[in-house]
C-alpha positions in Angstrom: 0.0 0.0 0.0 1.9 3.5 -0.9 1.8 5.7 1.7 -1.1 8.6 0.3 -3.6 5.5 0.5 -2.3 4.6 4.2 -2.7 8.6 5.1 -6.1 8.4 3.6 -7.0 5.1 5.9 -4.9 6.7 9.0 -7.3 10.6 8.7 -10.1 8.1 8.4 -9.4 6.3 11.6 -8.3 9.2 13.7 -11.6 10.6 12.4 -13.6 7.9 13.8 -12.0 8.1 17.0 -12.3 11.6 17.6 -16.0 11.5 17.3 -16.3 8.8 19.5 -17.7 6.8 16.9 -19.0 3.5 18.3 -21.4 0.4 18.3 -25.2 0.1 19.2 -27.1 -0.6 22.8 -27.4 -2.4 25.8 -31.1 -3.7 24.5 -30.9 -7.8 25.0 -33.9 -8.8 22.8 -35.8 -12.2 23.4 -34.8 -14.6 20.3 -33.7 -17.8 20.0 -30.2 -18.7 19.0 -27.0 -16.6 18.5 -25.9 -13.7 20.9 -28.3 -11.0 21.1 -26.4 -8.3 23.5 -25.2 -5.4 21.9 -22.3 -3.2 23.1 -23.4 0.3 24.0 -22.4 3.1 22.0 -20.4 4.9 24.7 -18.5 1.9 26.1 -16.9 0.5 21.9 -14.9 2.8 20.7 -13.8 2.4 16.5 -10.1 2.5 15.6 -10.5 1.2 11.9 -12.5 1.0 9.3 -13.3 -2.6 9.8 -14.4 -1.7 13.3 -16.6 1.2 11.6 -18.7 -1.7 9.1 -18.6 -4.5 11.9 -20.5 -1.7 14.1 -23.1 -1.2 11.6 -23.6 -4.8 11.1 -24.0 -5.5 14.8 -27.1 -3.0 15.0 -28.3 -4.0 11.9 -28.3 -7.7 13.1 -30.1 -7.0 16.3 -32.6 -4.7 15.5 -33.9 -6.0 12.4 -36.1 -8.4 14.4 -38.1 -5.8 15.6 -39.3 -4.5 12.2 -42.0 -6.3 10.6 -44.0 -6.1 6.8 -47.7 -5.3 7.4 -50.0 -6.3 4.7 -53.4 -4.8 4.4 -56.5 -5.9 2.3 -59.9 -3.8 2.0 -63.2 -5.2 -0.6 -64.1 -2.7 -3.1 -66.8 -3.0 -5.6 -66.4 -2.3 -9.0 -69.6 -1.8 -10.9 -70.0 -3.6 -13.9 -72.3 -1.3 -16.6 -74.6 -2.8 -18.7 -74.3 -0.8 -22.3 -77.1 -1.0 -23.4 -78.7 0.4 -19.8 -79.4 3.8 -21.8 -82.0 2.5 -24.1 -84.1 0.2 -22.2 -85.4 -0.1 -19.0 -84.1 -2.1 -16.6 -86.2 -2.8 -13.3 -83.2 -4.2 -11.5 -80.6 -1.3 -12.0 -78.3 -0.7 -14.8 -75.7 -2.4 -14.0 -74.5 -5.3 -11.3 -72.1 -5.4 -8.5 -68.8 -7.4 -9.0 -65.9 -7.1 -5.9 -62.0 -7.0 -6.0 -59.5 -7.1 -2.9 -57.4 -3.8 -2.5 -54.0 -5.0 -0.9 -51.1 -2.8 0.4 -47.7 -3.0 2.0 -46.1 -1.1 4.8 -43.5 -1.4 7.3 -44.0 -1.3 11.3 -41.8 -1.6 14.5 -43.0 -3.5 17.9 -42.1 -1.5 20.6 -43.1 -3.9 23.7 -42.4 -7.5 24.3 -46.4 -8.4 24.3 -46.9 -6.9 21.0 -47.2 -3.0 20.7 -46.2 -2.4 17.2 -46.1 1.3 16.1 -46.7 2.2 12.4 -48.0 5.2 10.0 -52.1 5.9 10.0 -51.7 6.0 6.5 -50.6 2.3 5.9 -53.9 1.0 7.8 -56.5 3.8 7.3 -59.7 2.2 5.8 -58.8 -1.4 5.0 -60.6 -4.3 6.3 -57.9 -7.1 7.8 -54.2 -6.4 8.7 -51.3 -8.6 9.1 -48.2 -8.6 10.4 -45.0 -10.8 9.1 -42.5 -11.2 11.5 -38.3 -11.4 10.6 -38.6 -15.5 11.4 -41.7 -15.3 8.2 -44.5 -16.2 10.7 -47.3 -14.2 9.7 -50.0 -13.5 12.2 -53.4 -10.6 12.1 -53.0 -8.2 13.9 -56.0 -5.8 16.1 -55.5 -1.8 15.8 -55.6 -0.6 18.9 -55.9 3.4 17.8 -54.7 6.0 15.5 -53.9 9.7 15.2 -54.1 11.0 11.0 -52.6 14.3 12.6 -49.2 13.1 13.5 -49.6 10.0 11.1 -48.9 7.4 13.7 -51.0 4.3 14.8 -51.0 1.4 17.0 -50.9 -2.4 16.5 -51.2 -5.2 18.4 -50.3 -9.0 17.7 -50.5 -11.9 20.2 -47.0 -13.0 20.3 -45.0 -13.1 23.3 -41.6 -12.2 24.2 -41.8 -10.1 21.2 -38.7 -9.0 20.3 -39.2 -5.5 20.8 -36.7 -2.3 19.8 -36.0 0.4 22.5 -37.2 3.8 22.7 -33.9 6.3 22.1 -34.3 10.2 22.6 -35.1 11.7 19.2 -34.6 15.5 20.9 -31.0 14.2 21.3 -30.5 13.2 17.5 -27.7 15.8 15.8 -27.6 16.7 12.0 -24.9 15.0 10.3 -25.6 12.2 13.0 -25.5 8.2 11.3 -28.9 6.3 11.3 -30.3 3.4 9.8 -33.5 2.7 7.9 -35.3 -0.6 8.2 -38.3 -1.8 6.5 -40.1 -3.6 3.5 -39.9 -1.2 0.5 -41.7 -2.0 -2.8 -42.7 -5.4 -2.5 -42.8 -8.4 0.1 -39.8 -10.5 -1.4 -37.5 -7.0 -0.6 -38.5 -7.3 3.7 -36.5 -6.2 6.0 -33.9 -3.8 3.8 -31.4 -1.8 5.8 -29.9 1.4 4.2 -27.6 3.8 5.5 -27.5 7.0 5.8 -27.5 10.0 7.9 -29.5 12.9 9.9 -30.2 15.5 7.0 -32.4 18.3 8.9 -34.5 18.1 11.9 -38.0 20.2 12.3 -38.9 19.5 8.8 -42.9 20.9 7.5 -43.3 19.6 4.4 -47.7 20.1 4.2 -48.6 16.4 3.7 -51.1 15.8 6.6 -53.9 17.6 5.2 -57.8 16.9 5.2 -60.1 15.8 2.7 -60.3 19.9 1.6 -56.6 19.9 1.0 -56.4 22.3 3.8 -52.7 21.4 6.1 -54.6 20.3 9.5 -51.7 18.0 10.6 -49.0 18.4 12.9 -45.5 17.4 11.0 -41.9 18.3 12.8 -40.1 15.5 10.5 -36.5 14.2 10.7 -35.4 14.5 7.2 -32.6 12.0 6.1 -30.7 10.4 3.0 -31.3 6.8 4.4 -33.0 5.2 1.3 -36.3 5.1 1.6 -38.9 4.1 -0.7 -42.9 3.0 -0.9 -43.5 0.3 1.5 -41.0 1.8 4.4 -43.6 3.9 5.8 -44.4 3.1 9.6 -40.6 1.3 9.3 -37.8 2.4 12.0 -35.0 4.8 11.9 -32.4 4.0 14.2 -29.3 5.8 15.8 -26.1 4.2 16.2 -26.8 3.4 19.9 -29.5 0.4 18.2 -32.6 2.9 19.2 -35.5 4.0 18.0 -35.6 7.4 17.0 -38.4 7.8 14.4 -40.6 6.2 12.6 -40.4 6.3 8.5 -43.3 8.3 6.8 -42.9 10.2 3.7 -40.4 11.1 0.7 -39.7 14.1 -1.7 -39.4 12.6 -5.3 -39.1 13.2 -8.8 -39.0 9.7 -9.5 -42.0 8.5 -7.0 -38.5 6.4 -5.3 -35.6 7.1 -3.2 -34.4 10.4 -4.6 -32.6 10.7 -1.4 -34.7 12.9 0.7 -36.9 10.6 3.5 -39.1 11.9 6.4 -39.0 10.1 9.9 -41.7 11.0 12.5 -39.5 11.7 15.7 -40.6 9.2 18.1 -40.5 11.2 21.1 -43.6 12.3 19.2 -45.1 8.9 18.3 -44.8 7.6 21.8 -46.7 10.3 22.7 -49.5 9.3 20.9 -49.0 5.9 21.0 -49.3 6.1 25.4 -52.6 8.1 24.8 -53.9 5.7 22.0 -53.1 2.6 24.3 -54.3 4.3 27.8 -57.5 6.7 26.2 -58.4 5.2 23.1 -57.6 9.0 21.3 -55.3 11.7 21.6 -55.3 15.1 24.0 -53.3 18.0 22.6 -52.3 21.2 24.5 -54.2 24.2 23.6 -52.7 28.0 23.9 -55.9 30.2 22.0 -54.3 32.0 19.8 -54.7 33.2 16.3 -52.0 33.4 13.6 -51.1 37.3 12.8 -47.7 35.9 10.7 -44.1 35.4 10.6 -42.0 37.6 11.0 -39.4 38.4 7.5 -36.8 40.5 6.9 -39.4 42.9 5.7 -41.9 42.5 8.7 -38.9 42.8 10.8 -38.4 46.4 9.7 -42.3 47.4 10.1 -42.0 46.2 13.8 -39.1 47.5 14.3 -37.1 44.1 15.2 -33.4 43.9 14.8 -34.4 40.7 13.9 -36.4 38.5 11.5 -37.6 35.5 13.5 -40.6 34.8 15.6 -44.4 34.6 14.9 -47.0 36.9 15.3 -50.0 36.8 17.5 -53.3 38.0 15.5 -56.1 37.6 17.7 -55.7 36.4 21.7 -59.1 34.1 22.6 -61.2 35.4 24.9 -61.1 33.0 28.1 -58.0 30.9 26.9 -55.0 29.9 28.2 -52.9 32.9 25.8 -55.4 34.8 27.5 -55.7 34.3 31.2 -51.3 34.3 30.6 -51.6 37.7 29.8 -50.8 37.3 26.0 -51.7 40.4 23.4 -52.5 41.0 19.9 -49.7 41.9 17.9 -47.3 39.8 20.7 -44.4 38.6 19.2 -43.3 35.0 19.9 -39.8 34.3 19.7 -39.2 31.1 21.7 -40.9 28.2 22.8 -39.4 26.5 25.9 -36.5 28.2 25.3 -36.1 27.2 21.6 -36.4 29.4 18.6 -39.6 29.5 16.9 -38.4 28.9 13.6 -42.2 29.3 11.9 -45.9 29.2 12.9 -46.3 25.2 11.9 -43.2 24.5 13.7 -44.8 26.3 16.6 -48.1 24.8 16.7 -46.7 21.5 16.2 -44.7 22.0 19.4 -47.6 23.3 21.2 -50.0 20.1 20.1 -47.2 17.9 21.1 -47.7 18.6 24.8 -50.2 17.7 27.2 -53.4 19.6 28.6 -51.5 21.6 32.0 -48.6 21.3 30.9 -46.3 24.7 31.1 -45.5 26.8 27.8 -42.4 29.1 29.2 -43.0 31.9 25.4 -40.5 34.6 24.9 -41.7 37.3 22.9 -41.9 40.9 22.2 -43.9 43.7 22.8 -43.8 47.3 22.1 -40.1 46.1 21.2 -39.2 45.0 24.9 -38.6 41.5 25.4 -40.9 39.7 28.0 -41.6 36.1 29.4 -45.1 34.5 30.1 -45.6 31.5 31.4 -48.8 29.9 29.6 -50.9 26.2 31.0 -52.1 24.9 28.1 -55.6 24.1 28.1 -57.0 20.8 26.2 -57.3 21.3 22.3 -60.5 19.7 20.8 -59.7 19.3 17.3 -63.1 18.3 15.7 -64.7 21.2 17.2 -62.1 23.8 16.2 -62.4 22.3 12.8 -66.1 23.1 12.3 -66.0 26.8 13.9 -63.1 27.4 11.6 -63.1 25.2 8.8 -66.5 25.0 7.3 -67.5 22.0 5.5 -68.6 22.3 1.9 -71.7 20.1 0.7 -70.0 17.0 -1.4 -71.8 18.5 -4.5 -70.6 21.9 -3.8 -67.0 20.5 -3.6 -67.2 18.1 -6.9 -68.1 21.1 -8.7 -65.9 23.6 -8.0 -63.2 20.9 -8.8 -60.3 22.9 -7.4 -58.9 23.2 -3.5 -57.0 26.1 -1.6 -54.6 26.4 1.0 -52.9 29.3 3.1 -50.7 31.7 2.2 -47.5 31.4 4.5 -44.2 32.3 4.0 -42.4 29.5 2.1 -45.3 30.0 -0.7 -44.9 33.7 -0.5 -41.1 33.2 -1.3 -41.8 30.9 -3.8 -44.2 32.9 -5.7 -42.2 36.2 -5.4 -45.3 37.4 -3.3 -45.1 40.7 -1.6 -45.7 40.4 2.4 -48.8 41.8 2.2 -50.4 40.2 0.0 -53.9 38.7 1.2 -55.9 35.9 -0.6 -55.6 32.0 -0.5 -53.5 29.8 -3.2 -54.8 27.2 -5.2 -52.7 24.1 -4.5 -55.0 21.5 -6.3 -56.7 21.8 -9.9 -58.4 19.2 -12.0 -58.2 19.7 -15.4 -61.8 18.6 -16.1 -63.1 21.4 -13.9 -65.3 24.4 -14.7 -62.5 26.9 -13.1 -59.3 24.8 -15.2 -61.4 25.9 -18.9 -61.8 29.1 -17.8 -58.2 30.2 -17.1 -57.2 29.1 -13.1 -54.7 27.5 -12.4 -52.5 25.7 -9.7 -50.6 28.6 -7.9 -53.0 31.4 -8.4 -53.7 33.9 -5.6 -57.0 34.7 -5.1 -58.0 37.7 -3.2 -61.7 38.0 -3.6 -64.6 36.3 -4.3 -67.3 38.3 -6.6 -65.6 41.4 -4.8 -65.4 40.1 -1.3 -62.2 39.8 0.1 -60.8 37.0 1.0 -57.9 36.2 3.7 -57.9 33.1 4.7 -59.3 29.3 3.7 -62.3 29.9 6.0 -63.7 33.1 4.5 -62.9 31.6 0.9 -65.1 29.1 1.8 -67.8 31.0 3.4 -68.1 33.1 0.3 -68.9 30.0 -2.0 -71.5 28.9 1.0 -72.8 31.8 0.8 -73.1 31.8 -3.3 -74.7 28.3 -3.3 -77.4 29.2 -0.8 -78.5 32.1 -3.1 -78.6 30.1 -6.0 -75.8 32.0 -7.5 -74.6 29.8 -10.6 -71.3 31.7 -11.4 -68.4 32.5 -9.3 -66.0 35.4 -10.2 -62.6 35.5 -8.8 -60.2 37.9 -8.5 -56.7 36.5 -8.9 -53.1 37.6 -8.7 -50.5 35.6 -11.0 -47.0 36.7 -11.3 -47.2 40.8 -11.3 -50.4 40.8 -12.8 -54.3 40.9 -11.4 -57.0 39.2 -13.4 -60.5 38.0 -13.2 -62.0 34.5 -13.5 -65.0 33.8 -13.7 -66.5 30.0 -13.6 -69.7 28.0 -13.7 -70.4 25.9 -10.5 
């Protein structure tokens, strides 16, 4: 070997050992044959290269186990048309019912020797029998015990026992730049239980996926982001830190390609435990509740209108009356720049944060007013989701929705930067567009910022809504927009 390529493998090494780079966990999980202890991270340290691979091997080895494939099947009916329905007259229907099985893959890890498994809401929503295969192939059906589509995370649970189950790490601990592992079953059953290997890419990640049935962003999302592959059939798998622990649970990808394009989503499991202990204890989910109103976040641009020296922080629109923000002593036009001592990096960061704790808990907000800094001390009150929903978010009548065949979503910051949007510009932005619609044929399109409907203005989803309520109950039959593309202002005007 000439002596550049020893220097290379001698940097390498001294690397390894300055970081303290080492093995996986003291976790001892229940399986028969071979040697299931692994050395903790703290107490193995990694001289060579060799030392580096056999480390990632040894967590691999013990914590693949705990991973299992979920299948999932749900009847559909497909109806079978009879052509020549539209010329005679058929007292038994017009066409007849014929059934298929729907079947779909995901990934899940069990978290508790008698069977707790944790995977995403999104693998079992709606179907009609799940199973589980565990690493040893044994397949067995498995009873959902609850989930949560706001955070994306649901409980299983199999009768097996001495399940080997994967320990909890600390995902508040996990660094960027720090080394994980993926596990799951990606694509198809004959590719269960892939490991890939990667590491931390961001933390705190919003990337507007959880949304409802409006396309309205109603979920609370604080992702891990990594370059661990991940692909279709990995959600509800487990990300794992090089102590062997579990640290988040696979969800989502960005993608070109619809595959591993490098950028994968964990949900950090501090969260999902969260939710999986009120699942398992309440049967559904209690979220902290502070009673306030979104004003904003504050740009470089806002930053100067306040007067801040800097451009960080949310702002507080509207305090409600009664609520916690309010019995704290919280104001309109408040500034909150830190949450527990954290920055507030943005408003869905924030509220994330917020839902994340528990009704009573303690919200320690810095923030400032009349450009003095101050400290409150908030006790969150308990959120109720479904009722907030229907005060703020109106639902449209199914027909209603069908034929205005487009959806909206809020203006915020990243969409303002992306569209070259002033700061105060008011409206909602059309995120979803069929091309078969009324509104597509007569000019509007994804992206479009509309500010008024038939000359009412609009700020947010709810009063966009309200207007087209209030246009169906009067029998209006046309709907004119006003709508801001680029630098220019035009109106639409569509047929419902």
């Amino acid at each position: 070997m000439n002596t550049a390529v020893k220097n290379v493998f001698g940097i390498a090494a001294a690397i390894l050992v300055l970081l303290g780079f080492n093995a996986a966990t003291n976790n001892t999980l229940t399986l028969t044959g071979g040697d299931t202890k692994v050395v903790s991270a703290e107490s193995r340290s990694v001289s060579s290269l060799m030392d580096l691979n056999n480390a990632i091997v040894d967590i691999a080895e013990k914590t693949s186990p705990s991973v299992v494939m979920i299948t999932t099947e749900k009847v559909q009916e497909r109806r079978m048309i009879n052509p020549f329905s539209q010329f005679f007259s058929n007292p038994y229907g017009n066409g007849q019912g014929d059934t298929y099985t729907q079947r779909g893959l995901g990934s899940g890890v069990i978290v508790s020797d008698d069977g707790y498994i944790l995977t995403n809401n999104h693998v079992i929503e709606d179907v009609d029998e799940i199973k589980v295969q565990l690493f040893d192939g044994d397949e067995v059906k498995a009873e959902l015990v609850g989930a949560d589509p706001q955070t994306d995370i649901a409980v299983l649970k199999i009768d097996v026992e001495n399940a080997p189950a994967l320990k909890f790490g600390n995902s508040e601990n996990l660094k960027v730049g720090s080394f994980v592992l993926a596990i799951g079953s990606p694509l198809s059953e004959n590719l269960a239980s892939t490991v890939s290997f990667g590491i931390v890419s961001a933390r705190g990640r919003n990337i507007g996926i959880i949304r409802n049935d409006r396309g309205q962003q109603y979920g609370y999302e604080d992702f891990i982001q990594t370059d661990a592959a991940i692909n279709p059939g990995n959600s509800g798998g487990a990300l794992i830190d090089m102590n062997g622990e579990l640290v988040g649970i696979n969800s989502a990808i960005a993608s070109r390609s619809g595959g591993n394009d490098g950028i994968g989503f964990a949900i950090p499991v501090n969260l999902a435990k969260r939710i999986m202990d009120d699942l398992i204890d309440d049967g559904s989910v209690s979220r902290g509740y502070l009673g306030i109103y979104f004003g904003g976040e504050v740009d470089r641009t806002m930053a100067r209108a306040l007067g801040l020296g800097d451009a960080r922080g949310v702002i507080v629109a509207q305090v409600e009356e009664g609520g916690p923000a309010d019995k704290a002593g919280l104001k309109e036009q408040d500034v909150i720049v830190a949450l527990d001592g954290e920055k507030v990096a943005n408003w869905n960061s924030f509220r994330s944060a917020i839902a994340t704790k528990k009704p009573g808990d303690k919200a320690e907000l810095d923030l400032i007013r009349d450009g003095k800094e101050k400290n409150i001390t908030v006790t969150l009150g308990e959120r109720d989701d479904e009722a907030i929903a229907s005060s703020v978010n109106p639902v449209l009548d199914e027909g209603l929705r069908e034929k205005l065949g487009f959806t909206v979503t809020e203006l915020n910051s990243d969409i303002r930067r992306q569209l070259d949007l002033d700061a105060d510009e008011d409206g909602v932005v059309v995120n979803r567009i069929e091309e078969s619609s009324n509104a597509y044929e007569r000019g509007l399109r994804r992206g479009d910022v509309i500010s008024s409907v038939k000359n009412r203005k609009v700020n947010n989803v709810d009063e966009f809504y309200k207007e087209l309520e209030k246009l169906s109950e009067n029998g209006d039959e046309v709907v004119l927009l006003t709508v801001t593309r680029g630098v220019t202002k035009q109106f639409i005007a569509f047929e419902l």
